[in-house]
C-alpha positions as CSV (number, residue, x, y, z in Angstrom):
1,X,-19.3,28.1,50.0
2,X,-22.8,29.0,48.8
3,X,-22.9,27.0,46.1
4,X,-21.6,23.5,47.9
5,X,-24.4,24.4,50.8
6,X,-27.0,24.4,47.8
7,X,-25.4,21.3,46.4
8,X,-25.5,19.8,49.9
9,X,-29.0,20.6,50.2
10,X,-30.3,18.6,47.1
11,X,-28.2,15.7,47.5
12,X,-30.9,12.4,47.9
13,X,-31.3,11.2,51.9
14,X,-29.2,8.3,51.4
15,X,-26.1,10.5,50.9
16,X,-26.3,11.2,54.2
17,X,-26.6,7.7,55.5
18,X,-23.6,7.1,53.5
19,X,-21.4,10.0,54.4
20,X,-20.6,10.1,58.1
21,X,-21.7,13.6,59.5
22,X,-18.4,14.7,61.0
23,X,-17.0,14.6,57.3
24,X,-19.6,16.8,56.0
25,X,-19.1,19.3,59.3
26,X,-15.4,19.5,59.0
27,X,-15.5,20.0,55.2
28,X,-17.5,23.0,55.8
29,X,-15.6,24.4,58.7
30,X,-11.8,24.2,57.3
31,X,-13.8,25.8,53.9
32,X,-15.1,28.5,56.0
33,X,-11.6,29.0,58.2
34,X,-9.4,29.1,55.2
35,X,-11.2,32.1,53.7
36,X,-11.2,33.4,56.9
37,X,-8.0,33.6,57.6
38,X,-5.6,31.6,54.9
39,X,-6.6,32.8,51.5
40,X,-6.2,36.4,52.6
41,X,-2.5,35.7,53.8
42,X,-1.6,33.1,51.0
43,X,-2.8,36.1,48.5
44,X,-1.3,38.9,50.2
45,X,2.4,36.9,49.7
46,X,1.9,35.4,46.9
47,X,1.6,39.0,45.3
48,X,4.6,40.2,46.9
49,X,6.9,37.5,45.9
50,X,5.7,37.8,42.5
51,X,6.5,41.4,42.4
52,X,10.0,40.7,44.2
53,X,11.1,38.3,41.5
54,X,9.6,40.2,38.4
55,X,11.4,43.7,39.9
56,X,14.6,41.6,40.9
57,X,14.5,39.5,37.5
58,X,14.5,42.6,35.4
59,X,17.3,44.3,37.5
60,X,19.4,41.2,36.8
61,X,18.5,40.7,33.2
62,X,19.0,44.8,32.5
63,X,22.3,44.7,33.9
64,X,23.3,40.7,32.3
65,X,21.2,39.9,29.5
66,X,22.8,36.3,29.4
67,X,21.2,35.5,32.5
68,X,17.4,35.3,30.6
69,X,18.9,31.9,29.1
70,X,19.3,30.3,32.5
71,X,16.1,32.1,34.1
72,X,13.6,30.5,31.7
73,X,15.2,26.9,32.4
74,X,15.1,27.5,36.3
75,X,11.6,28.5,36.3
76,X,10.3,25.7,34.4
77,X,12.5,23.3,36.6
78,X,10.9,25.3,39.5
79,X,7.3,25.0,37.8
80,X,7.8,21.3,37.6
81,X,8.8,20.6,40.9
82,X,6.1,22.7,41.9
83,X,3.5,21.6,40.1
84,X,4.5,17.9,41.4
85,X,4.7,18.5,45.3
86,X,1.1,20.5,45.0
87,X,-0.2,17.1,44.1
88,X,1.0,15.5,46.6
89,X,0.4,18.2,49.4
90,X,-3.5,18.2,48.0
91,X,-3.4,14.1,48.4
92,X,-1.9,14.0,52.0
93,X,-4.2,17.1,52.4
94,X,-7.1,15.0,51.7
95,X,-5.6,12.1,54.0
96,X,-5.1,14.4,56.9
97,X,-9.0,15.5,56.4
98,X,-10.4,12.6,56.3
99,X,-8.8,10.9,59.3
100,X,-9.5,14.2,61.4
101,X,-13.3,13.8,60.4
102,X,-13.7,10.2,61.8
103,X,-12.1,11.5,65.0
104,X,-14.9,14.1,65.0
105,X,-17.6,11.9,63.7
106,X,-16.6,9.6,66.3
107,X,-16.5,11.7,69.3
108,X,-19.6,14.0,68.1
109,X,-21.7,9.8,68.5
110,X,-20.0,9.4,71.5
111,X,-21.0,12.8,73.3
112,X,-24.6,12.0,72.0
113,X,-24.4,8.5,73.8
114,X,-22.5,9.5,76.7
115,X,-24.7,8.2,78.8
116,X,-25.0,4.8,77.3
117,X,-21.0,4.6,77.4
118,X,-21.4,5.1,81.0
119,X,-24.0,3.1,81.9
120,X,-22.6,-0.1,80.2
121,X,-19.0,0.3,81.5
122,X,-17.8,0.8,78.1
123,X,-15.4,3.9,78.7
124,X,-12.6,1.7,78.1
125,X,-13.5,0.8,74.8
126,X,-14.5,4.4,73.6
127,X,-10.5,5.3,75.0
128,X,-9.7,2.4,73.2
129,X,-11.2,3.3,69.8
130,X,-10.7,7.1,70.4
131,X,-6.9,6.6,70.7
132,X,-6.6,3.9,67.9
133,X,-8.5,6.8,65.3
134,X,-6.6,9.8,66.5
135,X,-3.1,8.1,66.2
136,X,-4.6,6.7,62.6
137,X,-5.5,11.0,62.1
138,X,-1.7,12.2,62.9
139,X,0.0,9.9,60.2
140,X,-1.3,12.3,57.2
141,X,-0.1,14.4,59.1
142,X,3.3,13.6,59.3
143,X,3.0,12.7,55.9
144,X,2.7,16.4,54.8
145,X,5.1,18.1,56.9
146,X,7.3,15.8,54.9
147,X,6.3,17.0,51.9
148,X,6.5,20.4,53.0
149,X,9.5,20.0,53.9
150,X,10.7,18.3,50.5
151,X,9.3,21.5,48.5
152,X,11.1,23.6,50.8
153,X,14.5,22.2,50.3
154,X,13.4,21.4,46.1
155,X,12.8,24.9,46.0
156,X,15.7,26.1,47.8
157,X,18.3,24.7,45.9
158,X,16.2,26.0,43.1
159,X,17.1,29.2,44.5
160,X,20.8,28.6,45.2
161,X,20.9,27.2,41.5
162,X,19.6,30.8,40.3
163,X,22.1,33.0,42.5
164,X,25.4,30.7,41.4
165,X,24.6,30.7,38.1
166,X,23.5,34.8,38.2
167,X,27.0,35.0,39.9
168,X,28.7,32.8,37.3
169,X,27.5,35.2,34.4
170,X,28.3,38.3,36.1
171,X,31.8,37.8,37.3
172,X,32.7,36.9,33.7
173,X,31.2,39.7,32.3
174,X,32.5,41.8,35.0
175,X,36.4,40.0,34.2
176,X,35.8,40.5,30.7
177,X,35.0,44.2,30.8
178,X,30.9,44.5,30.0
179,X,30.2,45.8,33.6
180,X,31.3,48.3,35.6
181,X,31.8,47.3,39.6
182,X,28.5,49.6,40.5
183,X,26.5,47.2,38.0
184,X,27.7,43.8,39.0
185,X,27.1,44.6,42.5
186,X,23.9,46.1,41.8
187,X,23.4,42.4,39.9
188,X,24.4,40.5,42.6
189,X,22.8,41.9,45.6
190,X,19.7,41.5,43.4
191,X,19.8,38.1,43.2
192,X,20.3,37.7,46.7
């Protein structure tokens, strides 16, 4: 955050007559709050569910060597679908910012000029425009719940895909003889 407060600081003067000042403020505070309190808890799970998989994938390929086949098609399916929803979260991300810092920009001029709206009878209008740019703010944000909630259910079956095809491998090896009950259980409850 350092370095973008430097760069901020030698940008020429008509930068900021270009650049509405309620951008640059909320750019700086959702920076600020997401190491704060995000990249701590996006960290601390992202480790974890790698360490679940990696533990739970070797279980399952110890016990079924088979199953490596499948596992390296599903996780470059699941890098795929990945890799194409975090572009479009960052894009309705970006949306969803932009709209929130015209609301702030807008009401940040408006508290300065509070007066003025007042003494020209102009409160209407500032509702007016103050409703039209918050209801313009929440689309985005609509817009990425959706994709959230795409990812989600990509994902998920991506999931479902990996324990049917895990129990596929292992009831035929388990009906043809090459595990013992304790094994394919053991299997199975890992890919759960």
């Amino acid at each position: 955050c350092s370095s973008d407060l430097r760069k901020m600081l030698r940008l020429p003067i008509g930068f900021y007559d270009e650049t509405q000042s309620g951008m640059i403020m909320d750019r700086f505070s959702q920076d600020v709050n997401f190491v704060d309190t995000k990249l701590n808890l996006t960290l601390d799970s992202t480790v974890m569910f790698l360490m679940f998989f990696f533990v739970f994938a070797f279980l399952v390929c110890m016990v079924s060597p088979p199953f490596i086949v499948p596992l390296i098609g599903l996780i470059c399916l699941y890098s795929l679908v990945q890799g194409y929803f975090s572009k479009a979260f960052r894009r309705t991300t970006t949306m969803d910012m932009s709209g929130l810092s015209q609301v702030l920009n807008f009401f940040s001029e408006s508290a300065a000029g509070s007066a003025s709206i007042r003494a020209y009878s102009k409160l209407n209008d500032f509702y007016g425009t103050f409703n039209d740019l918050l209801m313009k703010s929440v689309r985005p944000k609509y817009v990425t719940i959706y994709v959230k909630r795409w990812t989600f259910l990509r994902t998920g079956c991506i999931g479902a895909t990996v324990v049917g095809v895990a129990m596929g491998i292992i009831s035929v090896q388990r009906a043809l003889g090459f595990l013992s009950s304790g094994a394919a259980a053991l299997a199975l409850a890992a890919t759960l």
